[in-house]
C-alpha positions as CSV (number, residue, x, y, z in Angstrom):
1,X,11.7,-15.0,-14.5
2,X,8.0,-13.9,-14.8
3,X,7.0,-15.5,-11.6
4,X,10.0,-13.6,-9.9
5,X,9.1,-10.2,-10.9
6,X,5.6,-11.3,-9.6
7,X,7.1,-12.3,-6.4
8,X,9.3,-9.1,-6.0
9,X,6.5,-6.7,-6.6
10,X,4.1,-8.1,-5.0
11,X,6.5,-8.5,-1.4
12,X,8.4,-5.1,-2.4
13,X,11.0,-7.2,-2.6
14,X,10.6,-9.2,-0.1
15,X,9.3,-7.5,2.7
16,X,6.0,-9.7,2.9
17,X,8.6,-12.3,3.7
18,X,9.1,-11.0,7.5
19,X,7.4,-13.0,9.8
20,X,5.3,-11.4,12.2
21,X,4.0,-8.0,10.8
22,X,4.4,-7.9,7.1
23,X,2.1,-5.0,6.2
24,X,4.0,-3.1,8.7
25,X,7.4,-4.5,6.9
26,X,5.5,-3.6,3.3
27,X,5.0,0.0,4.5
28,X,8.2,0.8,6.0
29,X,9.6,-0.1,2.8
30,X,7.4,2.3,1.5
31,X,8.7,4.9,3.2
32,X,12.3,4.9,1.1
33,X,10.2,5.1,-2.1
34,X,7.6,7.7,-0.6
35,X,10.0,10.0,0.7
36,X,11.8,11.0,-3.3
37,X,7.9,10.4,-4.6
38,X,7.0,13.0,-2.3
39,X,9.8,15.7,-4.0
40,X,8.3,15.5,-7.0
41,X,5.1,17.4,-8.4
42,X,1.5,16.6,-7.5
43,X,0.9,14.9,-11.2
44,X,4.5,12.9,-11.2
45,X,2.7,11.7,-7.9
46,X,-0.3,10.9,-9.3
47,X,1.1,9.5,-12.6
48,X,3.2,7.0,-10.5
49,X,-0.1,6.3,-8.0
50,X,-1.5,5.1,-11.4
51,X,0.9,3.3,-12.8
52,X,1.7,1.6,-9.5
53,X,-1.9,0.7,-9.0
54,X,-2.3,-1.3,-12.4
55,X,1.1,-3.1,-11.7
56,X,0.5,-3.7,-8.5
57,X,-3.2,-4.9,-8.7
58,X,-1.6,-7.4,-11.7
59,X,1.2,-8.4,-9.4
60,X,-1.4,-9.3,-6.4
61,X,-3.6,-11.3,-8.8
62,X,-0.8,-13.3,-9.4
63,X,0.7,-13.8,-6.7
64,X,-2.4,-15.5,-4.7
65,X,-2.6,-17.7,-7.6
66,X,1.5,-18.5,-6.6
67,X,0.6,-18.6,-3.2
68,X,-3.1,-20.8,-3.8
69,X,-4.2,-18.2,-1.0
70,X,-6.7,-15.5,-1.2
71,X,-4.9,-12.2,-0.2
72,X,-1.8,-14.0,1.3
73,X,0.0,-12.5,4.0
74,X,3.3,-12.0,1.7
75,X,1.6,-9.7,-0.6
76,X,2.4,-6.4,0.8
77,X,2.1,-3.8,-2.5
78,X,-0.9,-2.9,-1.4
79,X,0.4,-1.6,2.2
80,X,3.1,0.0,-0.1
81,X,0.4,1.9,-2.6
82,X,-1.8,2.6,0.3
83,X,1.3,4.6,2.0
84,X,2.3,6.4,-0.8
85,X,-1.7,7.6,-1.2
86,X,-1.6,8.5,2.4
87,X,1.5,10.7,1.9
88,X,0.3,12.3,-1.7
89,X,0.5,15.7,-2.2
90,X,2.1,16.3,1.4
91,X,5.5,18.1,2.6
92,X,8.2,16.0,2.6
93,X,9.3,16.4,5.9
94,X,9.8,13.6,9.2
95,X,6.4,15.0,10.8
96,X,3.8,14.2,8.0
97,X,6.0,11.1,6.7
98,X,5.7,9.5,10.6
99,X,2.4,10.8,11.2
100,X,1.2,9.1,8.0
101,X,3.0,5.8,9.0
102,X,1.3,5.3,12.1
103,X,-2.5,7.0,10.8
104,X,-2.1,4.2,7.9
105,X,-1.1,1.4,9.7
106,X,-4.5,2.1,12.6
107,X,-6.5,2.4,9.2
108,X,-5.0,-0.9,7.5
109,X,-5.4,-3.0,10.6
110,X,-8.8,-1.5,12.0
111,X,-10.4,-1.2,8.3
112,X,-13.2,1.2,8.8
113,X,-16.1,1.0,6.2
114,X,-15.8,0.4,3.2
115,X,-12.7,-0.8,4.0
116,X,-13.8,-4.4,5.7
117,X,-16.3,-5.1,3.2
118,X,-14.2,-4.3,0.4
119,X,-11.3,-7.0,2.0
120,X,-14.4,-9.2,2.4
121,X,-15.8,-9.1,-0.8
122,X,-13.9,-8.3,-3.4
123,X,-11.8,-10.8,-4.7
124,X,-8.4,-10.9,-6.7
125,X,-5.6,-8.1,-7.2
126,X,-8.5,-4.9,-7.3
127,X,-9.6,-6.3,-4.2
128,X,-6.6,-6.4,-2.5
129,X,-5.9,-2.7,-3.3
130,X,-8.7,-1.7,-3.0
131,X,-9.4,-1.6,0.9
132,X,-5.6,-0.2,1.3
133,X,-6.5,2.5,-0.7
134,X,-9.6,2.8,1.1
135,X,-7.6,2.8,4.7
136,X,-5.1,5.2,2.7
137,X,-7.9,7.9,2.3
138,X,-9.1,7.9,5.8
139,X,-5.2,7.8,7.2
140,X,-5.1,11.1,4.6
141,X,-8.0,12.8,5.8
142,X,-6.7,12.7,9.5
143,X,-3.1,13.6,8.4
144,X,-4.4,16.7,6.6
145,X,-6.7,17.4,9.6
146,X,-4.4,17.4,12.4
147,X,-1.3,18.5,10.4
């Protein structure tokens, strides 16, 4: 049971699973999740961005131990955390939920300092966050900017 919730958090539930492109599978999943997050006010938001992050960080620790694979390719919370921060605090509307989709996804893949040498250097579930959440604030900065 224990290594199934492990397994479903850390793929949100099962996304991680899709073959070519999992981060982008991880984030469009969490897009459902990010568009009632984004109803609710700025501290529920950052409440669950909390929460999230110590589950998820748990959940990706242990699942590269399931996997015997440093940051294995299933392991899409972090694409899901790093969405959510890229859509925090914004108007829940198609515009800014898209425009965050695609400024995240350039951010994840291209991982602009610190973002590489966090992925490269830090090890276990804080360092699998941790560079999402790093491509997260840059894909925010820009969203803000041009929105």
């Amino acid at each position: 049971m224990k290594k199934y919730v492990i397994l479903t958090i850390a793929t949100a539930f099962g996304s991680g699973y899709f073959p070519v492109a999992s981060g982008t599978a991880g984030s469009l999943v969490a897009l459902i999740f990010a568009y009632f997050i984004m109803h609710t006010p700025v501290f529920v938001q950052l409440a669950i961005f909390i929460v999230s992050y110590a589950l998820f960080a748990w959940a990706a620790g242990k699942a590269e131990a399931i996997f015997k694979r440093p940051d294995a390719g299933e392991i899409v919370c972090d694409e899901v955390l790093g969405m959510w921060l890229t859509l925090f605090a914004m108007p829940p509307d198609w515009k800014h939920i898209a425009l965050g989709f695609i400024l995240f996804r350039i951010f994840d893949i291209a991982k602009p300092f610190p973002a590489r040498w966090i992925d490269r250097n830090m090890a276990g579930g804080h360092g699998i966050m941790l560079d999402d959440i790093a491509a997260a604030i840059y894909a925010q900065i820009c969203l803000r900017i041009i929105l």
